[in-house]
C-alpha positions as CSV (number, residue, x, y, z in Angstrom):
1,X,-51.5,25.7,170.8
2,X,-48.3,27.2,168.8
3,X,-45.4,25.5,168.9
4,X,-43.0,27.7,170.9
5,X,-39.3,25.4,169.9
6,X,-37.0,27.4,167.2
7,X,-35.1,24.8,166.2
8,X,-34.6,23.6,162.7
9,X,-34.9,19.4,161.7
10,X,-30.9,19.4,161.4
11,X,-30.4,21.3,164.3
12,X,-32.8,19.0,166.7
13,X,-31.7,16.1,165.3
14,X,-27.8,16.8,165.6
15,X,-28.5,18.3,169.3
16,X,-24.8,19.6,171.1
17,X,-22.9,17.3,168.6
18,X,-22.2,14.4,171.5
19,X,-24.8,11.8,170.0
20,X,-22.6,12.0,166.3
21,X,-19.0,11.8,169.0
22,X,-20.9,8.5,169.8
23,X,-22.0,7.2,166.7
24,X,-17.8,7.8,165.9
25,X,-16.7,5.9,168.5
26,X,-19.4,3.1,168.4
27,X,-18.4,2.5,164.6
28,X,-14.4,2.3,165.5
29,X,-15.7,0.0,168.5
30,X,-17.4,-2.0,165.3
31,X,-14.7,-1.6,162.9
32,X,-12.2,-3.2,166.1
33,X,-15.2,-6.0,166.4
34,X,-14.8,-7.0,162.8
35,X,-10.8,-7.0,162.3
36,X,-11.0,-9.7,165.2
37,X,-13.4,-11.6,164.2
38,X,-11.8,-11.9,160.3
39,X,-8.1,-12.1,162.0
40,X,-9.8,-15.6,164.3
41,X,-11.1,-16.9,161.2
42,X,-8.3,-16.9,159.0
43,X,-9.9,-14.0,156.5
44,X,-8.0,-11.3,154.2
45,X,-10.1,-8.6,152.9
46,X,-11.1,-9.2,149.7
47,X,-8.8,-6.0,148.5
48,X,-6.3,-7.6,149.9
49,X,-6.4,-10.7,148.0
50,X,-6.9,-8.7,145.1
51,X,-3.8,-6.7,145.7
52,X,-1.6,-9.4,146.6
53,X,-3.1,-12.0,144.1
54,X,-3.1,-15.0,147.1
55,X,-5.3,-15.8,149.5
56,X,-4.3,-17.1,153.3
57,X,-4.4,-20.4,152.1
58,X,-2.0,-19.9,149.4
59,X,0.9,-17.8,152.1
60,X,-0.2,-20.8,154.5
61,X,1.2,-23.3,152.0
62,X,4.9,-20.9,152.8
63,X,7.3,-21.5,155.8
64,X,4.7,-23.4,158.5
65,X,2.2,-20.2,157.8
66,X,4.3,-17.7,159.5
67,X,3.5,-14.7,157.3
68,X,-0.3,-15.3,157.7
69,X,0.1,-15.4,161.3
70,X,2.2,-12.6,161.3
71,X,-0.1,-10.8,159.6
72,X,-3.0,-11.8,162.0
73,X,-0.9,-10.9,165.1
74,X,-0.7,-6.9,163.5
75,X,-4.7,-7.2,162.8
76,X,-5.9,-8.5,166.3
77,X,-3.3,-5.7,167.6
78,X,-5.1,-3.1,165.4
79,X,-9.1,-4.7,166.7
80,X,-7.8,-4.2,170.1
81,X,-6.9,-0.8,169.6
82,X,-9.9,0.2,167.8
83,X,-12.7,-1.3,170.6
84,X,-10.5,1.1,173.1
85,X,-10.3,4.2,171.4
86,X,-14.2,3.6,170.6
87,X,-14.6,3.1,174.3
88,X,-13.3,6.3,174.8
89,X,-14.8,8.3,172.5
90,X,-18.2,6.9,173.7
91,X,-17.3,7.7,177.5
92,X,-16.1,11.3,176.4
93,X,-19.7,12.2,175.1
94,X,-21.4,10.6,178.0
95,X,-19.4,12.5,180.6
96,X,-16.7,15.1,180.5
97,X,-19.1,16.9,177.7
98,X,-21.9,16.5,179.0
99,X,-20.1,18.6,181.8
100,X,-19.2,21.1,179.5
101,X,-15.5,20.3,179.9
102,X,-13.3,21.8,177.7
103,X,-10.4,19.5,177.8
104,X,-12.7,16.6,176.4
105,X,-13.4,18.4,173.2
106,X,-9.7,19.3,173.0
107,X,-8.7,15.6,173.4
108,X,-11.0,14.0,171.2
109,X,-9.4,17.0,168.4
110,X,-5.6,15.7,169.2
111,X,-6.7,12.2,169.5
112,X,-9.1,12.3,166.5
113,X,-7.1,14.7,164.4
114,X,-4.0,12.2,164.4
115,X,-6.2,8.8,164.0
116,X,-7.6,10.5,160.9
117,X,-4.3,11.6,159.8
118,X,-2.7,8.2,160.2
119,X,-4.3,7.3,156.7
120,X,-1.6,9.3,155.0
121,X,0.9,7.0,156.4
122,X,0.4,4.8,153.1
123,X,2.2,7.5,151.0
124,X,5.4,6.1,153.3
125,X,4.5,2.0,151.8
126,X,2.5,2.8,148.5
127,X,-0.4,0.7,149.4
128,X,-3.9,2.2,149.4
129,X,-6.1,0.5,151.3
130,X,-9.6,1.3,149.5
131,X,-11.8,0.4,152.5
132,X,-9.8,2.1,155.2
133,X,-10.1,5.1,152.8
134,X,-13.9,4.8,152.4
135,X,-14.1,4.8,155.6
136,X,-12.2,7.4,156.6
137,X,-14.1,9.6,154.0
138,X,-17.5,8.2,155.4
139,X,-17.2,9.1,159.2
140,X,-14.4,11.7,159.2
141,X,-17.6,14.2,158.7
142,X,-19.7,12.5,161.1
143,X,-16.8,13.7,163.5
144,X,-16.1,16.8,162.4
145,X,-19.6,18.2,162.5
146,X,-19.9,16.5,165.8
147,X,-16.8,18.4,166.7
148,X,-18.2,21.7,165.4
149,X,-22.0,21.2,167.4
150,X,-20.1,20.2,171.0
151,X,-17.9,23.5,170.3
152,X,-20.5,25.8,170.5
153,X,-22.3,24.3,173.0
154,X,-19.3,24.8,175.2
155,X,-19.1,27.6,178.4
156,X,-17.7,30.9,176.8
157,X,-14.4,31.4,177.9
158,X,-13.7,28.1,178.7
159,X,-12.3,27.0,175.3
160,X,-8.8,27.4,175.8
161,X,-6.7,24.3,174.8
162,X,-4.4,24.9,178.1
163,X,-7.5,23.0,179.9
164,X,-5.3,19.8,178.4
165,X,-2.6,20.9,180.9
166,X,-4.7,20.8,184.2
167,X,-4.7,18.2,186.5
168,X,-7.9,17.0,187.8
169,X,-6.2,15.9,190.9
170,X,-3.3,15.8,192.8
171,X,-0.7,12.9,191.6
172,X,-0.8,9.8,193.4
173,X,0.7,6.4,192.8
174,X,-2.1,4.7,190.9
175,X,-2.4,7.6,188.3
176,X,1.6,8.1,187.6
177,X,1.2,4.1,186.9
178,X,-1.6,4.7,184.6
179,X,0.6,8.0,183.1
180,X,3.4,5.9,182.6
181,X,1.6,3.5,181.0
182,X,-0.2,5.9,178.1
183,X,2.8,7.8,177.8
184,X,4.3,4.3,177.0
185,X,1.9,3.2,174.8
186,X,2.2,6.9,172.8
187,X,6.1,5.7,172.6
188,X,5.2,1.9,171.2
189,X,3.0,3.8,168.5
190,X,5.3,6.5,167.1
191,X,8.0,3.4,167.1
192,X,5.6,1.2,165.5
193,X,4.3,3.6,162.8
194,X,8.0,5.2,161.6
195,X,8.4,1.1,161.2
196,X,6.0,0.7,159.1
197,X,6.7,3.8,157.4
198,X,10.3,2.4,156.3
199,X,12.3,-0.6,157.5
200,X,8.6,-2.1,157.9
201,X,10.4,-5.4,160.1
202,X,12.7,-5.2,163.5
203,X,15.0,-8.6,163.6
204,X,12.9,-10.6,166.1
205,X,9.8,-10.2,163.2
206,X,12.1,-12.1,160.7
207,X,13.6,-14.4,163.2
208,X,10.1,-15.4,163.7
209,X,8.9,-15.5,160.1
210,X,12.2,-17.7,159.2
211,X,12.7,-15.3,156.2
212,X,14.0,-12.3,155.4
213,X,13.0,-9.2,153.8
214,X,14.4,-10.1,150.4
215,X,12.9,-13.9,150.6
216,X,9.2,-11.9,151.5
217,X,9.7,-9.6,148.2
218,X,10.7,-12.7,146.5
219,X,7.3,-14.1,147.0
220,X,5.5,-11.5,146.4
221,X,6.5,-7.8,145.7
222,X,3.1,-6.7,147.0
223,X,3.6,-8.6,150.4
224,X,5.7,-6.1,152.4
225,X,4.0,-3.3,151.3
226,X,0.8,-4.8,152.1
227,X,2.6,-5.9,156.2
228,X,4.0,-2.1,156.1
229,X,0.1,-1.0,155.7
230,X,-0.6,-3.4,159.0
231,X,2.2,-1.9,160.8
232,X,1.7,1.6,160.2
233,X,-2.2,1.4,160.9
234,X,-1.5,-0.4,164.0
235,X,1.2,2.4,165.1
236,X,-1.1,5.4,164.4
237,X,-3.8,3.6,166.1
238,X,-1.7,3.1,169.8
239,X,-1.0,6.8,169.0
240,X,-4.5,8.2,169.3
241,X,-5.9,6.1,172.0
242,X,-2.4,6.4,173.9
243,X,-3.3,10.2,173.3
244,X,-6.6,9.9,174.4
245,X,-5.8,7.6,177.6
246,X,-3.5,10.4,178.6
247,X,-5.6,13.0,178.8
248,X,-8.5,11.1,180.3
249,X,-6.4,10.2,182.9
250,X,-4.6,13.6,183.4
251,X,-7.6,15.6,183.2
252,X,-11.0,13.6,184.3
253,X,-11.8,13.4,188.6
254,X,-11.7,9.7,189.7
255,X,-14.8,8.2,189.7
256,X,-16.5,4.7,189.4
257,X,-17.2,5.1,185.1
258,X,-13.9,6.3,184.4
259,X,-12.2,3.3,186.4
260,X,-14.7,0.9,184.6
261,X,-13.3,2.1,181.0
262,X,-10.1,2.0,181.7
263,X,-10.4,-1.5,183.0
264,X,-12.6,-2.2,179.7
265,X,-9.7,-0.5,177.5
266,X,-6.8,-2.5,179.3
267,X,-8.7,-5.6,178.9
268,X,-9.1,-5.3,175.4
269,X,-5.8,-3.3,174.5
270,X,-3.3,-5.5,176.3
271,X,-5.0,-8.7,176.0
272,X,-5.3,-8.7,172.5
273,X,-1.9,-7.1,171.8
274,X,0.0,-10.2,174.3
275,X,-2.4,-13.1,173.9
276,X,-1.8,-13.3,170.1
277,X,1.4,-13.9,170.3
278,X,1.2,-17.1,172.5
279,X,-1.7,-18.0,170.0
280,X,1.0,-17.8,167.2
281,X,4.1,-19.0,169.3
282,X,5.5,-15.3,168.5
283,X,7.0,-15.5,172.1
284,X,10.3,-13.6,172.0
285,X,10.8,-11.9,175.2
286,X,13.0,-8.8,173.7
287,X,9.7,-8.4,171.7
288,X,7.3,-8.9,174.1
289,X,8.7,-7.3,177.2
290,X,7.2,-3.8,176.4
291,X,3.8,-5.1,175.7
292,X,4.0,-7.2,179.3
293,X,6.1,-4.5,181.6
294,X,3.1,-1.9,180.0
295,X,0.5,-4.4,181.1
296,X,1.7,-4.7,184.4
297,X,2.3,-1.2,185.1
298,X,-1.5,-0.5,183.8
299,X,-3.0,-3.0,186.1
300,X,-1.4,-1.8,188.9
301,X,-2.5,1.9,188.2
302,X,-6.1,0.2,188.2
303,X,-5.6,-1.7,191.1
304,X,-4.1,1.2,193.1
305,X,-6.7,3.8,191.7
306,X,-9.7,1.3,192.8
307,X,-10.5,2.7,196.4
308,X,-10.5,6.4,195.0
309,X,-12.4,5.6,192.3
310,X,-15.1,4.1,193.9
311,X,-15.9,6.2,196.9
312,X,-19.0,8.3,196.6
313,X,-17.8,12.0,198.0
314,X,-21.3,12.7,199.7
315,X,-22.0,16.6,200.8
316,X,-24.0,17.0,203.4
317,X,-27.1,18.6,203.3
318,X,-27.5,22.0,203.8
């Protein structure tokens, strides 16, 4: 019998691309994993004791531990982020491309293509982080070949990135909620990285801190720098999913998987980015009010897109 399949090792193994868009988003989903489980117990990364020359016990022994838990509350931020856009990522493969639908590929390029980019931020603070830069260098071509294989797998003349820009369905109350909501959380991340990127602190961080920006140079002129780094991560993080999120919910049909991720990246979005702060007693309202009025405005985008979501459309036979 003579084996009748042309394909090459490399090309079998890679397949349409989708199983490498996986493998992305499972690592970010891993990468989130890890920054909360260090941030609950009480961890730098060891380049970043080495850069600042203190471990969390040392800034602990400053100010009632305010700048560690500051610090912490950026990082379990960040992990939140990183589980959703991983979520995504995963749920883009699964579906959408395995449809052949062109706006996925064009989603995960916008929302990819700016995560990736984000890394540059740290010409802005003059830290640079070695492990987020190994890691960028490791699975930034994991993505981009994955890109390349789903691209030519996709329906000739189909391609177009205008496929961004059409609905999937009419406009309803649930998905303007949910809009709202990732056009807001695009907002928050643009805000939050340009932070980062200069004045690094807005007045309620300080309040909270008990110091000023002077007092955190004073104790160590690698501390900002290091906090900036956190900030503008964070920022360019809210950015891609927020990204992402948008165009998901712009451009996919309702249906019972999409609802679950979304509920799966609220949950860990939201609940990490608000519940740290009662964890730390960061609880200033002017501060928090964005995360909460986004939170609300998200669940009620899930609660009114449930019934849609979940109702089978079931053609008759013919």
């Amino acid at each position: 019998m003579v084996d009748r399949d042309p394909r090459g090792l490399i090309e079998a193994l890679l397949g349409d691309g989708r199983f490498l868009i996986v493998l992305t988003g499972f690592c970010l989903l891993l990468a989130g994993g890890f920054a909360l489980f260090q941030s609950a117990t009480g961890h730098f990364l060891p380049h970043d004791v080495e850069f600042l020359g203190m471990t969390p016990r040392d800034l602990c022994a400053i100010n009632e531990c305010r700048i560690v838990h500051f610090m912490f509350h950026d990082r379990v931020s960040f992990g939140g982020v990183l589980v959703a856009i991983g979520a995504i990522y995963m749920w883009l493969a699964e579906f959408p491309l395995r449809r052949g639908d062109a706006w996925a590929w064009w989603a995960l390029a916008t929302s990819g293509g700016l995560g990736f980019a984000s890394f540059l931020t740290y010409l802005g603070y003059g830290y640079l982080d070695s492990w987020h830069g190994a890691a960028t260098v490791a699975l930034l071509p994991i993505f981009v070949v994955g890109m390349v294989q789903v691209w030519r797998s996709l329906p000739p003349g189909l391609k177009r990135p205008t496929t961004l820009l059409v609905p999937a369905v009419p406009l309803n109350p649930g998905r303007c909620c949910l809009l709202a909501a990732a056009l807001g959380i695009v907002g928050a991340g643009s805000t939050i990285t340009a932070i980062g990127m200069t004045t690094v602190f807005v007045p309620q961080d300080l309040a909270f801190m008990n110091l000023t920006a002077d007092h955190l140079h004073a104790i160590n002129p690698r501390l900002v720098p290091l906090i900036a780094h956190d900030r503008a991560g964070f920022g360019g993080g809210l950015c891609s999913g927020g990204i992402a999120l948008l165009a998901v919910v712009w451009c996919s049909p309702p249906s019972r998987s999409l609802w679950q991720l979304l509920a799966l990246v609220g949950t860990f979005g939201f609940t990490c980015a608000i519940l740290v702060h009662f964890m730390i007693g960061y609880t200033d309202v002017v501060h928090l009010f964005p995360a909460v009025a986004g939170a609300a405005l998200y669940a009620s985008g899930l609660a009114l897109s449930y019934r849609a979501s979940h109702t089978l459309n079931v053609r008759p036979d013919k």
